[in-house]
N, C-alpha and C positions, 0 to 999 in steps of 0.2 A: 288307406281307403278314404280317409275323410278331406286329406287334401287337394286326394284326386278328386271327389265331390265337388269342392270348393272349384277348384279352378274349372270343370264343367258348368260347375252355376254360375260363376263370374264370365264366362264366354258367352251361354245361352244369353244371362243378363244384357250384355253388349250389342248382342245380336238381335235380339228382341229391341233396343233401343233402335237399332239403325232401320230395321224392318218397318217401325211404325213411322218413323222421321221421313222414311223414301215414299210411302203410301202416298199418293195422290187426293188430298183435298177437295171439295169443292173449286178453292179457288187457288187450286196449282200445287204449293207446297216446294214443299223439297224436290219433289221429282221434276215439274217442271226446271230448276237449274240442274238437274240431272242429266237431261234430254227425256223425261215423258217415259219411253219404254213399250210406245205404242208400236215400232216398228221392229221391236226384239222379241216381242212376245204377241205378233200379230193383230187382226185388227180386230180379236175383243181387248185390247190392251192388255196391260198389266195387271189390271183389278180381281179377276179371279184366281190366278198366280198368287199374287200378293196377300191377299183373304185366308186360302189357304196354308202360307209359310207363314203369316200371322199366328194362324190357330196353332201349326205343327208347334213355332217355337213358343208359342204361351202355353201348349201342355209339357212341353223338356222344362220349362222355369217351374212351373206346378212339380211336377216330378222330382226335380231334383231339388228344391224345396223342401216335399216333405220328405224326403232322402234324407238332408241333413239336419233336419228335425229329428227321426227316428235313431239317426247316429250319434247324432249331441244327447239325445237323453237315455242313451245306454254307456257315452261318458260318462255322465254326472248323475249316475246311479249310486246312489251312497252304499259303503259298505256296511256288513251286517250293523250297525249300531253295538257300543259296548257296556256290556253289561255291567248295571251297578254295582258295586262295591256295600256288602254288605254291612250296615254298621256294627263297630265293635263295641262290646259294652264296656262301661268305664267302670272300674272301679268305685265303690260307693265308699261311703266316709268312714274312717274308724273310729269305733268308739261308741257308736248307737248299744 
């Protein structure tokens, strides 16, 4: 389970990277050498598209974040602790 976690956040992770890289800037950005994306996604462009698969995939990295948060610290749940060792008494001197 927690591998499969892992390789779900490492994907979202990537995705979410290329998601915010393609976004449209002020002044162009990545999408313009992409071709823009005004004529794929009509003439309000890509902006509201793009806003929204922003948000979706920054709550799947939220998610699966504290995913594997909750699952690393039921890992590294230490077991019961072990109980002291009571001390033994020592023999006292002879001869008092």
């Amino acid at each position: 389970m927690y591998g499969v976690l892992i390789f779900f956040h490492l994907l979202v992770s990537l995705v979410l990277v290329l998601v915010v890289l393609v976004q449209q800037p002020q002044k162009g950005g990545m999408a313009s050498i992409l071709g823009g994306g005004e004529s794929i996604f009509g003439g309000g462009g890509a902006a509201p598209f793009m806003a929204k698969l922003t948000a979706g995939v920054a709550v799947a990295f939220v998610v699966t974040s504290l995913g594997l948060v909750l699952i690393s610290a039921q890992r590294t749940r230490p077991a019961q602790a072990p109980r002291p060792v009571p001390a033994q008494s020592q023999p006292g001197p002879i001869g008092r």
